[in-house]
C-alpha angles and dihedrals in degrees: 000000000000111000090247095152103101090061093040097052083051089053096048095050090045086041097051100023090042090053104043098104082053118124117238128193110210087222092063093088126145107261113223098057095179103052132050113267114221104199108181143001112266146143081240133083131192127187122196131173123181131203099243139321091281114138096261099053079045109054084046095047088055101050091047090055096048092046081045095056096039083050096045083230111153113233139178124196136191131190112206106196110241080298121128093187087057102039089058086055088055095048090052087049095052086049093056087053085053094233111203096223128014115218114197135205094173117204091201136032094223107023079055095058090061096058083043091062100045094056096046087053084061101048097254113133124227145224123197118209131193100346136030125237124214093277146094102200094086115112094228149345117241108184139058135298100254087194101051093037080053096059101041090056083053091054093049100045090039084060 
């Protein structure tokens, strides 16, 4: 596998940060929930599982899948459930495609860490979105600091 990570961790921040102002329609949600959706022919390949079908996971999973398709970037996504059992099988699963980057939405901290590893162990890096999981092999953290976000609301309520 060629060591592509460093670039695809550019495009992925270009492809979600550079989005983000995007508008995004609910109803716009990848069809076939259950299997992996491959959207164009390309030397890269990007694997993404999400915790569940909430608005959040959504709106993200869209605007991967348009930037995917304007970038003729292939890209499988998975949606577990809100099941961490399933969501480690996806990600095996993602591993056996040889995925060229792993995006996760972990369900668990420390069900998430698990799939992390895994896909370490096979050389796929990993991005971590929306919440962290009890690891520190990922490539990067995309989300915000709960703790943090959390103190700040009592700060702001306390005054």
């Amino acid at each position: 596998m060629v060591k592509k990570g460093p670039i695809l961790l550019l495009f992925f921040l270009f492809f979600v940060l550079g989005s983000c102002n995007t508008p995004s329609n609910p109803e716009e949600v990848v069809k076939d929930k259950k299997t992996a959706n491959p959207i164009l022919e390309s030397d890269i390949l990007v694997g993404a599982t999400f915790l569940g079908d909430f608005e959040f996971p959504t709106t993200i999973k869209n605007i991967m899948v348009q930037n995917a398709e304007t970038e003729g970037i292939r890209l499988l996504t998975y949606s577990s459930e809100n099941n961490a059992a399933q969501q480690l099988e996806q990600i095996r699963q993602l591993i056996s495609k040889k995925v060229d980057v792993l995006i996760l939405n972990p369900i668990d901290f420390k069900a998430g860490s698990l799939g992390v590893d895994l896909a370490t162990q096979a050389g796929i890096p990993v991005i971590g979105i929306n919440t962290v999981v009890d690891t520190v092999k990922m490539q990067c953290y995309i989300g915000s600091n709960d703790i943090e976000a959390g103190e700040m609301a009592m700060k702001y309520y306390a005054k």
